[in-house]
C-alpha positions in Angstrom: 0.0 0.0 0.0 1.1 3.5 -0.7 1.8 5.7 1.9 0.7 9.5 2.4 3.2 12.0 1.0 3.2 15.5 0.9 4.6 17.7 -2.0 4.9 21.6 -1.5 5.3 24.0 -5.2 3.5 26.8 -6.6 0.2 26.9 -8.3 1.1 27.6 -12.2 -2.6 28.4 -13.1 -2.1 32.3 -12.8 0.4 34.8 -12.2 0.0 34.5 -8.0 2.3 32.0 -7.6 0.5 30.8 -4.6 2.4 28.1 -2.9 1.0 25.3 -2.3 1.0 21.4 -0.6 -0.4 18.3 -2.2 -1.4 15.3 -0.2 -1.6 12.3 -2.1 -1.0 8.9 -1.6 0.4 7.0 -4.5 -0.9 8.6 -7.4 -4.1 9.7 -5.6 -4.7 13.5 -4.5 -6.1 13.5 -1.5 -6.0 17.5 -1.2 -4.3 20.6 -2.8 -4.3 23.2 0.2 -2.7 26.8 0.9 1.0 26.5 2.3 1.1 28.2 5.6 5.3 28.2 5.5 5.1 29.9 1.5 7.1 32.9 2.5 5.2 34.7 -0.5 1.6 33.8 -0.7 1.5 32.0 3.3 -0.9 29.8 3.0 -3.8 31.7 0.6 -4.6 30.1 -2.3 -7.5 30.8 -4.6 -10.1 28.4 -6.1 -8.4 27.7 -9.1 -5.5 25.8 -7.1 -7.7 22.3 -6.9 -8.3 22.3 -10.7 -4.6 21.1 -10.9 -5.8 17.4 -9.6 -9.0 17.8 -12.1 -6.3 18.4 -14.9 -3.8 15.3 -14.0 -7.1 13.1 -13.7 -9.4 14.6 -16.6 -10.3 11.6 -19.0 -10.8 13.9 -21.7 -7.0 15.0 -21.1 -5.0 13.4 -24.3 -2.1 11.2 -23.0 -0.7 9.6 -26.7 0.0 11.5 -30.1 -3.0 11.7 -32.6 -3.0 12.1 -36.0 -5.8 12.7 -38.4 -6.6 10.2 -41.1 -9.9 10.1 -43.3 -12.1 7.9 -40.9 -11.1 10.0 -37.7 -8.5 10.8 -35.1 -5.6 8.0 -34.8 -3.6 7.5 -31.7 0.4 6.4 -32.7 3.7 6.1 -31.5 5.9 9.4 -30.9 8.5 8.7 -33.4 5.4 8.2 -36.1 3.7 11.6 -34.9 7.4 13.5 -35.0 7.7 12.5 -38.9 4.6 13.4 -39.9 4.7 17.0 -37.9 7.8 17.7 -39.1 7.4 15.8 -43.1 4.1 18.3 -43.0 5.6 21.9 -41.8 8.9 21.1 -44.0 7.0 20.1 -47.2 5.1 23.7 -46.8 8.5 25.4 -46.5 10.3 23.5 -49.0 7.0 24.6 -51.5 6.2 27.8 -50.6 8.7 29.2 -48.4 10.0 29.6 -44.8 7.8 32.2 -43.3 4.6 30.5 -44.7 4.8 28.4 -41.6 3.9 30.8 -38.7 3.7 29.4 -35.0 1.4 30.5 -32.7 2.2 30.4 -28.5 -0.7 30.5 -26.2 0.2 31.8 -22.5 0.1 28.5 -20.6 3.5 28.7 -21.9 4.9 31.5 -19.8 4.0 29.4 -16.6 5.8 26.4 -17.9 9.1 25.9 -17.3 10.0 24.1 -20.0 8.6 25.8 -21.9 10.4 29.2 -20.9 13.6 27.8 -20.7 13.8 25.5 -24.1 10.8 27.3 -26.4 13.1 28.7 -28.6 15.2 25.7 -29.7 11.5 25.1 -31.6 11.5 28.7 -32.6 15.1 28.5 -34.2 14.5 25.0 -35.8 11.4 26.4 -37.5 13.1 29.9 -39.2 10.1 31.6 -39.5 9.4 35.4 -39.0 5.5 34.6 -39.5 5.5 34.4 -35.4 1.9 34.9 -33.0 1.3 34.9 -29.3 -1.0 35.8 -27.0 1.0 39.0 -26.2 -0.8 41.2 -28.7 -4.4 40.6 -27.0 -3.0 41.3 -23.7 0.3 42.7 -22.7 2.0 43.9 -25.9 2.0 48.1 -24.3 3.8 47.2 -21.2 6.9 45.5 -23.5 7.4 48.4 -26.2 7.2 50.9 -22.8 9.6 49.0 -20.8 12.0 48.3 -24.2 11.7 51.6 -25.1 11.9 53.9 -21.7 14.6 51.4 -19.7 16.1 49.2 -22.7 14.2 45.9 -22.3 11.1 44.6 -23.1 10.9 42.7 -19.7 12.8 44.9 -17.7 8.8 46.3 -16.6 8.3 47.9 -13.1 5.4 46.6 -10.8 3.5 48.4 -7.6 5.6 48.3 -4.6 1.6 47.8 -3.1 2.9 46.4 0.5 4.5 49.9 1.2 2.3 52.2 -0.8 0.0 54.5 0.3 -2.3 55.7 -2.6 -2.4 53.1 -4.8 -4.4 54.2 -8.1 -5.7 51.8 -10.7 -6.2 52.3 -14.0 -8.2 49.2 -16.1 -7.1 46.4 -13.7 -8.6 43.6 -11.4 -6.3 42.5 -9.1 -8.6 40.9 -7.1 -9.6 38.8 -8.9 -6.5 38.6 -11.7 -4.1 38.1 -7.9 -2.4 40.7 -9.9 -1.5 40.8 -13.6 2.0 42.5 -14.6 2.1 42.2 -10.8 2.2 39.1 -8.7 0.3 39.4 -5.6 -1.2 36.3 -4.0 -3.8 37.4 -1.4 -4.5 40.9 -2.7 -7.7 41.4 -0.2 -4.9 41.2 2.8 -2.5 43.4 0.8 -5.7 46.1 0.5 -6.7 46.0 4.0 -2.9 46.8 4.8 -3.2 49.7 3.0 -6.1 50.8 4.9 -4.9 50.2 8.1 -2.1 52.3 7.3 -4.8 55.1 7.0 -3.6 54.9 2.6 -6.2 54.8 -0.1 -7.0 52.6 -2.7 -8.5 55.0 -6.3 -10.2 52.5 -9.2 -10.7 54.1 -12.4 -12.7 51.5 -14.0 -16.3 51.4 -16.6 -17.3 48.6 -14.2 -17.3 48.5 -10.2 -15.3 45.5 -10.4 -14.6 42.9 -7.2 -11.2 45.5 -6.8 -13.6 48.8 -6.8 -15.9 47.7 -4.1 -12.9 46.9 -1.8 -11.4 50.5 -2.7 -11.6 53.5 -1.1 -12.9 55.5 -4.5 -14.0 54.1 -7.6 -14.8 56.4 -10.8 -16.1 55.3 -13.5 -14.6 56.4 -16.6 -15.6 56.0 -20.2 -13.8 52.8 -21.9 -11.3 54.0 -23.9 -10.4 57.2 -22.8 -7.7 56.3 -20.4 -5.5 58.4 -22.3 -7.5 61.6 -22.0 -7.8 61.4 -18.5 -4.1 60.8 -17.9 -3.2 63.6 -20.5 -5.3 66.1 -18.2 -3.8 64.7 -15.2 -0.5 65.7 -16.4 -1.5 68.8 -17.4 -2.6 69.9 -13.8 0.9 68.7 -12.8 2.5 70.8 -14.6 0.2 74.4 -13.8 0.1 73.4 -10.4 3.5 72.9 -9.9 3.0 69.1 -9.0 6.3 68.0 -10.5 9.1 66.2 -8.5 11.0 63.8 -10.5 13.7 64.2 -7.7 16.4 61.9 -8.4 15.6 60.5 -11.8 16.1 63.8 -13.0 19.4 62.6 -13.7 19.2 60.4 -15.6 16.0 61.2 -17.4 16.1 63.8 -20.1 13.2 65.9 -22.2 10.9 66.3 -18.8 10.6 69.9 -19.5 9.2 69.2 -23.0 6.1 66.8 -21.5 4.5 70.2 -20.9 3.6 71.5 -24.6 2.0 68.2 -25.5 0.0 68.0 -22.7 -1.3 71.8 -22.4 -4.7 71.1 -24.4 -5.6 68.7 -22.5 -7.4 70.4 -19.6 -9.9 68.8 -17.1 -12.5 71.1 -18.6 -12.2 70.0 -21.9 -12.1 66.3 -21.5 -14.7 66.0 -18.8 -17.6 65.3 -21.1 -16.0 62.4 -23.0 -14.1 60.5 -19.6 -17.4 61.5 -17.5 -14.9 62.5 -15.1 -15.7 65.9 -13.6 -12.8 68.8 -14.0 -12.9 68.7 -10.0 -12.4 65.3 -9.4 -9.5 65.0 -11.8 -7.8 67.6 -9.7 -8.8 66.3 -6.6 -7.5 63.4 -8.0 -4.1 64.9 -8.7 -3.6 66.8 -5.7 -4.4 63.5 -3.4 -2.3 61.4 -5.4 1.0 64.1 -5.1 0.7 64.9 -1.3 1.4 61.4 -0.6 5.0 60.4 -0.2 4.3 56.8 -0.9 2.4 56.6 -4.3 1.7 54.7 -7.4 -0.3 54.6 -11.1 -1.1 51.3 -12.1 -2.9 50.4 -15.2 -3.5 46.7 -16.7 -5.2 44.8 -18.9 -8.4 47.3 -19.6 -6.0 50.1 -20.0 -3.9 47.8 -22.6 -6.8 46.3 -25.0 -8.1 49.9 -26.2 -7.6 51.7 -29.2 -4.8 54.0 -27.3 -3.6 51.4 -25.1 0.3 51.8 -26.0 0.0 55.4 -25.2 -1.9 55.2 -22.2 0.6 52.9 -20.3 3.4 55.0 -21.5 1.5 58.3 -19.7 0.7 55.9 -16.7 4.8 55.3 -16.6 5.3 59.2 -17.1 3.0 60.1 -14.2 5.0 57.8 -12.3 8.5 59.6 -13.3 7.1 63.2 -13.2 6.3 62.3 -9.5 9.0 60.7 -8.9 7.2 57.5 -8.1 9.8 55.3 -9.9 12.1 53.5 -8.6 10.8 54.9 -5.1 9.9 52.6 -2.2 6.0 52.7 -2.1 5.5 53.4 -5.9 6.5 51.5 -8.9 9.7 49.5 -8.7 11.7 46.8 -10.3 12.3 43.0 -9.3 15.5 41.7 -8.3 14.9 38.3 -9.4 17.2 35.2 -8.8 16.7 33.8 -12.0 17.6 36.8 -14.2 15.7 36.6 -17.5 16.8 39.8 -18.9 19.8 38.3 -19.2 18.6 35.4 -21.2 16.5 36.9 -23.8 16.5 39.5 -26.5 16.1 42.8 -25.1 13.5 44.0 -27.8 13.4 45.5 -31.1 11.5 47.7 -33.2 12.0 47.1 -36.7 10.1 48.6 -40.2 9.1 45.0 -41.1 4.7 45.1 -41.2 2.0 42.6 -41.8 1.6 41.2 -45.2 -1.7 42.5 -45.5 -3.0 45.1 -43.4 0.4 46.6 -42.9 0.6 46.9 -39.1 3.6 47.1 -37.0 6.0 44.3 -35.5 7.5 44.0 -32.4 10.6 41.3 -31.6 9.9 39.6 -34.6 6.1 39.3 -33.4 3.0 40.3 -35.5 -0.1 41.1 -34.2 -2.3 37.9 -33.8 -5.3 39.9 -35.0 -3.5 39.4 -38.8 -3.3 36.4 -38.9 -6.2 34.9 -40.5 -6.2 37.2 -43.1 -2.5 36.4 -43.6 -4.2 32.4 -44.0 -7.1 33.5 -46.0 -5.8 36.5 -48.9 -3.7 34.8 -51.5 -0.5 36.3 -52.6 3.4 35.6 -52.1 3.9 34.6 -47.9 0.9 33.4 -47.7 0.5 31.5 -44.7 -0.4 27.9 -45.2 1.3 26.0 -42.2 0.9 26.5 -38.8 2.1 25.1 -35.3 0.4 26.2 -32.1 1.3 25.5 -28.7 -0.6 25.7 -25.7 -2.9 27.6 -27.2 -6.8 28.4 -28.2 -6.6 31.8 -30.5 -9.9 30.6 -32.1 -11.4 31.6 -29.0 -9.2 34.2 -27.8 -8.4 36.2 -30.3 -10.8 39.4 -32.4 -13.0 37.3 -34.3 -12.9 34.2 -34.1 -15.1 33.0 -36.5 -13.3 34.2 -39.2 -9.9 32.7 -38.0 -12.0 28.6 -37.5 -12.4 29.3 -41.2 -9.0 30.2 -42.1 -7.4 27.2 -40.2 -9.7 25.1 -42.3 -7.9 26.0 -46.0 -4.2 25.4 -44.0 -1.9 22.7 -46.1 -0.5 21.5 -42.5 -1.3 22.6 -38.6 0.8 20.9 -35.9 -0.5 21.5 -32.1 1.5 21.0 -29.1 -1.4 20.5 -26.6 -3.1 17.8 -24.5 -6.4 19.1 -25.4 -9.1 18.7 -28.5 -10.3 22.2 -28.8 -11.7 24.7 -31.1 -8.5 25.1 -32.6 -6.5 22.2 -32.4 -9.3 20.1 -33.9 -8.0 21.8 -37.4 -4.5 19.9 -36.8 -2.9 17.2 -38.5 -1.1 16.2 -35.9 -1.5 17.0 -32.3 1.5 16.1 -29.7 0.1 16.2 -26.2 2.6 16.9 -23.1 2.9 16.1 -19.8 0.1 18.0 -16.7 1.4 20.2 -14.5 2.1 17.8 -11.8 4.0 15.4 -13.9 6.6 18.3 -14.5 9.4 20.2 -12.8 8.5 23.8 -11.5 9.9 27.5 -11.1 8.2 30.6 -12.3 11.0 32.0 -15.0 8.9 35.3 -15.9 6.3 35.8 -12.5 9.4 36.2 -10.0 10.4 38.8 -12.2 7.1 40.4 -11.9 6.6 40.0 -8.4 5.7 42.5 -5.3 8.6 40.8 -3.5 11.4 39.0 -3.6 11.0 35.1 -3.7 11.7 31.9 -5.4 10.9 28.2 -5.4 11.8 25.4 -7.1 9.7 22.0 -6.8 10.2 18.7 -8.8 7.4 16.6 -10.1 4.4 15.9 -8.3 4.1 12.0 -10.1 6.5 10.6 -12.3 5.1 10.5 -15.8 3.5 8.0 -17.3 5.9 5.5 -19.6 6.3 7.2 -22.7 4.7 10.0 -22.2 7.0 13.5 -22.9 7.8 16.6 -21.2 7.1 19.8 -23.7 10.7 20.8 -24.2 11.3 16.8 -24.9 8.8 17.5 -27.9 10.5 20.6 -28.7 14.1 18.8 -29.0 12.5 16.0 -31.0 10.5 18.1 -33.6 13.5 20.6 -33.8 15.9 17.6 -35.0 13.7 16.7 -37.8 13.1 20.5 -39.3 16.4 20.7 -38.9 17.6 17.8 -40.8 14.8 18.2 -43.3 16.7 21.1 -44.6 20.2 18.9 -44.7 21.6 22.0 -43.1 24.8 22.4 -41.3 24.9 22.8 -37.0 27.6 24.2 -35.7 29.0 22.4 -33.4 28.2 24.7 -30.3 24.9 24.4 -30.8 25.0 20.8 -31.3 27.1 20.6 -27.5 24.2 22.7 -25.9 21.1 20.9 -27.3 22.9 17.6 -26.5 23.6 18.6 -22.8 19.6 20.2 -22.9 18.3 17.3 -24.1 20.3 14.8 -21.8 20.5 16.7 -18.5 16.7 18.7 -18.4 15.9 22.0 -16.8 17.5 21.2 -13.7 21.4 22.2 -15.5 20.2 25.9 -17.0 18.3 26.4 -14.2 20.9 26.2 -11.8 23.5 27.6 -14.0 21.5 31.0 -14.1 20.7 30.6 -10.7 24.5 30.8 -9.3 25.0 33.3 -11.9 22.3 35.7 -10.7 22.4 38.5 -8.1 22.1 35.8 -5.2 24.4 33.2 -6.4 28.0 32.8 -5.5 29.1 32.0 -9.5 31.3 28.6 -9.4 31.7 29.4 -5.9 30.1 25.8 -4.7 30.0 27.3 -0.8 27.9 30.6 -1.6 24.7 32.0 -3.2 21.5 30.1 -4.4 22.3 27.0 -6.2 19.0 24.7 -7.2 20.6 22.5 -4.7 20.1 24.9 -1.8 16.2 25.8 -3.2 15.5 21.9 -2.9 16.4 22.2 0.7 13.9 24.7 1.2 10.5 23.2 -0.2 8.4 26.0 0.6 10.7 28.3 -1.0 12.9 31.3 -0.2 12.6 35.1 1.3 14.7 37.4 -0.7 13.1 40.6 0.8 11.5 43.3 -0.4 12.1 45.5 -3.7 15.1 48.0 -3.5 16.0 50.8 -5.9 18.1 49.9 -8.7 18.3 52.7 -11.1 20.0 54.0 -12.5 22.6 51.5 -12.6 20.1 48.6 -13.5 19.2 50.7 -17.1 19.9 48.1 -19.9 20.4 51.5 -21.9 24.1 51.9 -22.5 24.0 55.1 -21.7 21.8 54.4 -18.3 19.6 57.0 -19.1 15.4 56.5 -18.9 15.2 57.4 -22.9 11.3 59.2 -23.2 10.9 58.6 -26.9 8.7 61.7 -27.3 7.9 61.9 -30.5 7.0 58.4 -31.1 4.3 58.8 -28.4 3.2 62.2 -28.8 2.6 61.5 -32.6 -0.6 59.7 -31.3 -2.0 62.9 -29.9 -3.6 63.6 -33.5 -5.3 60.1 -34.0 -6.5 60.9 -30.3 -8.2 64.3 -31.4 -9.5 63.0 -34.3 -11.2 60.0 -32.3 -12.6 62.0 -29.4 -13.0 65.7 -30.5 -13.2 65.0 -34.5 -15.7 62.7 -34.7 -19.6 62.9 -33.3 -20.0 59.8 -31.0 -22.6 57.1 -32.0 -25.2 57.3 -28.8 -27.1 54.1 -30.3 -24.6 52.3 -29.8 -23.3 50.5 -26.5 -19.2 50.1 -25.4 -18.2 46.9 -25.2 -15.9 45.6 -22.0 -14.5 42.2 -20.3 -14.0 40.7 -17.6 -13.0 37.7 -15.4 -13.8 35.1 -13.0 -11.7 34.6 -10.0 -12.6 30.7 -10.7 -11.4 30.9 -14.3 -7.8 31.8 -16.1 -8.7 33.2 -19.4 -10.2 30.2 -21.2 -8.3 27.6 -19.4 -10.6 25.9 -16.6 -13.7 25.1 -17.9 -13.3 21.3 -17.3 -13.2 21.4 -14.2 -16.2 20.5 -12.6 -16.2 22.5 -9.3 -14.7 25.5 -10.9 -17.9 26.1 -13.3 -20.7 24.9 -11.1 -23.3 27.0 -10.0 -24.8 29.7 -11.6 -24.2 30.9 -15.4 -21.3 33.3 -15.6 -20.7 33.9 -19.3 -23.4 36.9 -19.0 -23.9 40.4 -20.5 -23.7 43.2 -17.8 -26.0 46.2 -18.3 -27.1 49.2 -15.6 -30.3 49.6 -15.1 -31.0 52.8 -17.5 -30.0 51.1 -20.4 -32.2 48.0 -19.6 -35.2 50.3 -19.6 -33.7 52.3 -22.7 -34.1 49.3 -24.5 -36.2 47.6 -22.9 -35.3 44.4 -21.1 -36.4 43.5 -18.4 -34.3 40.7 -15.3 -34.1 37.2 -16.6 -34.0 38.0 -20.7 -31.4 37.3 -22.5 -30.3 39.7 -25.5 -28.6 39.9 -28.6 -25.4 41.5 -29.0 -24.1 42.5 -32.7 -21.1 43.8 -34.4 -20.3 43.9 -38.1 -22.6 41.1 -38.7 -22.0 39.1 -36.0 -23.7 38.4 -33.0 -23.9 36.4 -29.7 -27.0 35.8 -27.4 -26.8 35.7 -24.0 -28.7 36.1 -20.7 -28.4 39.9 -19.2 -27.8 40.3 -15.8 -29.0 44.1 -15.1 -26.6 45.5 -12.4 -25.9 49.4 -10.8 -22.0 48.1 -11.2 -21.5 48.9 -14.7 -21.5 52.5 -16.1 -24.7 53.0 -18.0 -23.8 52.9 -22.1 -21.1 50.1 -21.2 -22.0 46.5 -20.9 -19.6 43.7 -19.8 -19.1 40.3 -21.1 -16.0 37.5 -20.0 -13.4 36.2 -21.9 -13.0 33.0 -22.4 -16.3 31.3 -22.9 -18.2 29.7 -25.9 -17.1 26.1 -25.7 -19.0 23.8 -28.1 -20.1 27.0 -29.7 -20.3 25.0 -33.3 -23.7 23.9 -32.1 -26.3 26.4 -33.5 -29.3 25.4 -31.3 -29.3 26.5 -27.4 -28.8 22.8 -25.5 -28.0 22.2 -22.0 -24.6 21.3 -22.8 -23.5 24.9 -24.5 -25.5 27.2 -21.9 -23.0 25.9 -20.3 -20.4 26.5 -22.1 -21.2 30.2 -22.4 -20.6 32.2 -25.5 -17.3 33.4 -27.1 -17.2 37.4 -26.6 -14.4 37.0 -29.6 -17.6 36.4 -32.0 -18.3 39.6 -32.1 -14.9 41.9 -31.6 -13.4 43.2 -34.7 -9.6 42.0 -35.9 -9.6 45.7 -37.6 -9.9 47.6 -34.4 -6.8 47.9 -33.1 -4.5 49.8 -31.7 -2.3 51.3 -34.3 1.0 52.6 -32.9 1.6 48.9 -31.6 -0.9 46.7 -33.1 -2.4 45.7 -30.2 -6.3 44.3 -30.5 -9.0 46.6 -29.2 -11.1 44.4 -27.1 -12.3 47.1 -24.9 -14.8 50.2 -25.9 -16.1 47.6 -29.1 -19.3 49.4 -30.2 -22.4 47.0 -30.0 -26.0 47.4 -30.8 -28.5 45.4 -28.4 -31.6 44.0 -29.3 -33.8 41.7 -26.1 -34.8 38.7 -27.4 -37.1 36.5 -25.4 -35.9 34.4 -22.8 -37.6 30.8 -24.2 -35.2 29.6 -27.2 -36.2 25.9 -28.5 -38.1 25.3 -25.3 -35.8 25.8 -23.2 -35.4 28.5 -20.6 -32.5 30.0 -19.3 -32.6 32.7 -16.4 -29.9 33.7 -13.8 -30.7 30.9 -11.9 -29.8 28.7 -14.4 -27.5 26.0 -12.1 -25.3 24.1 -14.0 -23.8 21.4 -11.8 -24.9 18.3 -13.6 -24.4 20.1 -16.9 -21.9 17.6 -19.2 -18.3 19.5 -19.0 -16.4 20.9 -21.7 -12.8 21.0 -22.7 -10.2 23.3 -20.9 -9.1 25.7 -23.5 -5.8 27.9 -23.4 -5.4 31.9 -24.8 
């Protein structure tokens, strides 16, 4: 008989890095709890933690490669499913050329390991520029800020939030999100610190979100005109003498010339299209500069609008005009013991555009929102291969619709993913990888993202099954084949370091980079962090709390914060023409999302307890607009754009501004069904239905998923005789697939 054990890592479902400890005997969990002894997260966890054993015991899970024949999916034998990926994605190349392959990486990857540490061996072994990720519906504004103020695209500051004392949000939902572009496990305690310390907590937000009603203020703002306000915050800055860079001063040159861009921009005159009073953005101000300890934080609402790139750059010059960077109790920059600056490109901007529609690149990454018309319009570079990993963009990417039929005209699709899903389905070949618990873990990118100083390494919970593979294993085996499809040359270097990869595992690099870091004592065997030394310590290690690092820290040569006016302030004239150029539509309704603290984008829908109870995937409306249009509690409505619509139920609430309605990301599972069943009320409906791969934003390409213009039509309630109301339960509803952005 097996006896108890107990296994202590972090959750990898979301950026928290909550630590956590697994009971199980043998290979059965007997309970995934909050670690008391994490120094980070000690002992919180959310709900999202106990999906990990519904993941590593999910039937529906794949386990063996599958390949697609004419009678159906075929389970065969790795070295079979290797050929016929790579013999596919080569014979495309070979026929068409080598950037009609493009790759797509969804962002279960950034909280794999493996993945982090090995991805680009696949990357190199393809040689395609035609490269997607998930970055350019989410997170795409904070890398060309951070690349282009401080010198690297990861080198982005977070909210020093256990030592502030005004903490302003702009767009973000930390309490649900545990932080995003700022890992905070147990937010709610991190808030009520603030409190007690007599500080203040300011939302801006369209919706009173779950972070709002814990706040001290919350104003709702217009969605998209983050950049307005901020411009006019600024503004008062400057007139009423509100600016202290202090020390960055320095070595931070062009302040002065802020002023003349931002002189229009008074409260006065864009009051009427934020819906922020003139008053209360100076109140605003003036609270937000009297504290010592401040910060401006803005996330994922600020980043998917049509001025998105702009806004986090004036969200980052607020912080610097203040002098708020850098600062203890404002934003500041990790100290990481596994330094990932130093193991990746910096960031580049280059004049290299999308085939098509002509929009920007950044680090050799296109916009996603391209690329099913790259698939779908015919001409030289046409795509017509593809390999995605760990990834859903059918569902999470501007309309979705249109990209399920381009994947249908691909020659080849390869998918690294251990799930059937509404994109993967289109592959040829699908090579599934091991759970989360059958792999080794440490958070490469969240550590450098977090509110404090930590780290943690944990081997595998269970050994994986015989034959089964590790992602990076894949990656090594599908690289060897591209490679010698081409009969090319390896230099012998390379040869040495894939060899030693592919031999010796994560543990090697890891550790490497680990005595190499700011913690580690080099070859010095008696000093520093070695992964040795994190393995005696299972519930992880204390490195303290932010420090100050600039300007010495600057990846710039030159160690200077560089402003990059012009490119910025160049999108001041599409910002007048959008807000004081054009008349506003009133019959139309602004488009927002949102999240579920028991959800992580579109990943955990299979898991039972995380999506029982009542119907989530629902339209937010205040009442006003209900009785504008005239719905009334229960009804579910119709929600267009360009064509394209989605019905779903309404749920009429005072927490959402009126002329804005809310609907999640994430949802729509088994949305090729065209009749309302059980099964895909369930399942919700894909908000990506109805956005718009045109709108987006266009200094950085970024998709515009927030302030999408809809029209609303109530529809009644009763579809096909059945009737679906807000207290719809779904417990015994049949589950549906987990799905990754």
């Amino acid at each position: 008989m097996a006896k108890v054990e107990t296994h202590y890592r972090a959750c990898n479902l979301c950026e928290a890095m909550c630590g956590i400890k697994i009971t199980h005997e043998g290979k059965q969990i007997l309970s995934i709890k909050g670690d008391e002894n994490d120094p980070f997260s000690q002992g919180y966890i959310c709900p999202k933690a106990t999906a990990l054993q519904d993941l590593y015991e999910d039937p529906d899970r794949l386990t063996k490669p599958m390949i697609k024949t004419a009678s159906g999916w075929q389970e065969v034998d790795w070295p079979q499913a290797f050929d016929a990926a790579a013999a596919g994605l080569s014979k495309v190349q070979q026929q068409y050329g080598q950037d009609t392959v493009a790759s797509y990486f969804g962002n279960p990857n950034v909280h794999n390991t493996g993945g982090m540490v090995f991805g680009s061996f696949l990357m190199n072994a393809l040689k395609s520029k035609s490269r997607y990720t998930a970055t350019s519906v989410d997170q795409l504004p904070h890398h060309i800020v951070s690349y282009h103020l401080f010198g690297h695209q990861l080198q982005i500051p977070v909210p020093d939030i256990d030592r502030t004392d005004f903490f302003l949000v702009f767009g973000a939902n930390p309490v649900v999100s545990n932080g995003s572009i700022m890992t905070a496990p147990n937010i709610k305690q991190r808030f009520k610190a603030i409190k007690a310390r007599s500080g203040k907590i300011v939302v801006i937000d369209p919706r009173k979100t779950e972070t709002a009603a814990l706040a001290t203020e919350h104003h709702f703002i217009r969605p998209g005109t983050d950049a307005l306000l901020l411009l006019a915050m600024i503004q008062v800055m400057f007139v009423e003498d509100k600016i202290r860079p202090g020390r960055l001063a320095s070595f931070t040159s062009g302040l002065d010339e802020i002023q003349q861009y931002v002189t229009p921009y008074t409260p006065e005159r864009v009051a009427s299209v934020t819906g922020i009073a003139a008053d209360q953005i100076r109140s605003l101000v003036n609270e937000f500069c009297a504290e010592r300890r401040a910060v401006c934080y803005g996330r994922m609402g600020v980043s998917v609008q049509q001025f998105g790139l702009l806004s986090q750059y004036l969200i980052m010059l607020i912080n610097i005009l203040t002098g708020r960077l850098d600062t203890e109790g404002g934003m500041m920059f990790t100290t990481p013991a596994f330094n990932v600056m130093g193991q990746t490109s910096p960031g580049y901007m280059s004049d290299r555009r999308s085939r098509v529609r002509g929009l920007p690149s950044f680090s050799s990454e296109l916009p996603v929102s391209t690329l099913a018309e790259e698939i779908l319009v015919p001409g030289e570079q046409q795509i017509r291969g593809l390999l995605t990993v760990a990834g859903n963009p059918v569902l999470s990417t501007p309309n979705g619709a249109q990209l399920n039929k381009a994947l249908q005209q691909l020659d080849f699709m390869v998918s690294v993913d251990f799930y059937l899903n509404e994109t993967t389905q289109h592959a040829d070949v699908i090579l599934p990888p091991v759970s989360p618990l059958e792999r080794e873990h440490f958070d490469v990118i969240f550590n450098s993202l977090a509110v404090r100083n930590t780290a943690k390494y944990a081997r595998a919970v269970f050994a994986p099954e015989p034959g089964a593979k590790h992602d990076w294993q894949i990656y090594f085996e599908l690289s060897k084949r591209l490679v010698a499809a081409r009969d090319v040359k390896v230099p012998l270097s390379k040869k040495l370091v894939s060899f030693l990869a592919e031999k010796m595992g994560l543990e090697l690099p890891i550790d490497f980079v680990l005595r190499n870091g700011p913690y580690g004592g080099g070859w010095n065997i008696f000093k520093g962090l070695t992964l040795k030394r994190l393995l005696q310590q299972p519930h992880g290690v204390d490195l303290g709390p932010l420090k100050s690092t600039l300007p010495q820290n600057l990846t710039h040569k030159d160690k200077q914060i560089h402003l990059h006016l012009a490119f910025y302030m160049a999108d001041l004239k599409r910002l007048e023409e959008a807000f004081f150029q054009t008349a506003s539509d009133d019959s139309v309704s602004l488009l927002i999302g949102r999240r579920d603290l028991r959800t992580n984008n579109s990943w955990m829908h299979n898991s039972k307890r995380l999506v029982k109870g009542k119907q989530r995937c629902t339209i937010l409306i205040h009442p006003e607009h209900a009785l504008r249009i005239g719905l009334v509690p229960g009804q579910q409505i119709k929600v267009s754009n360009g064509g394209r619509h989605i019905t779903l139920l309404a749920e009429i609430t005072d927490t959402i501004m009126p002329g804005v309605v809310s609907i999640p990301h994430g949802w729509g599972h088994g949305a090729d069904n065209t009749k309302l069943s059980v099964a895909n009320a369930h399942a919700g409906v894909s908000v990506n239905d109805i956005t718009d791969e045109n709108r987006v934003d266009e200094l950085s390409g970024n998709a515009v998923l927030n302030g999408v213009p809809v029209v609303l039509v109530p529809v009644e309630a009763e579809v096909d005789g059945l009737v679906v109301n807000e207290s719809a339960n779904v417990d015994e509803l049949p589950r549906q697939k987990v799905y990754a952005k």
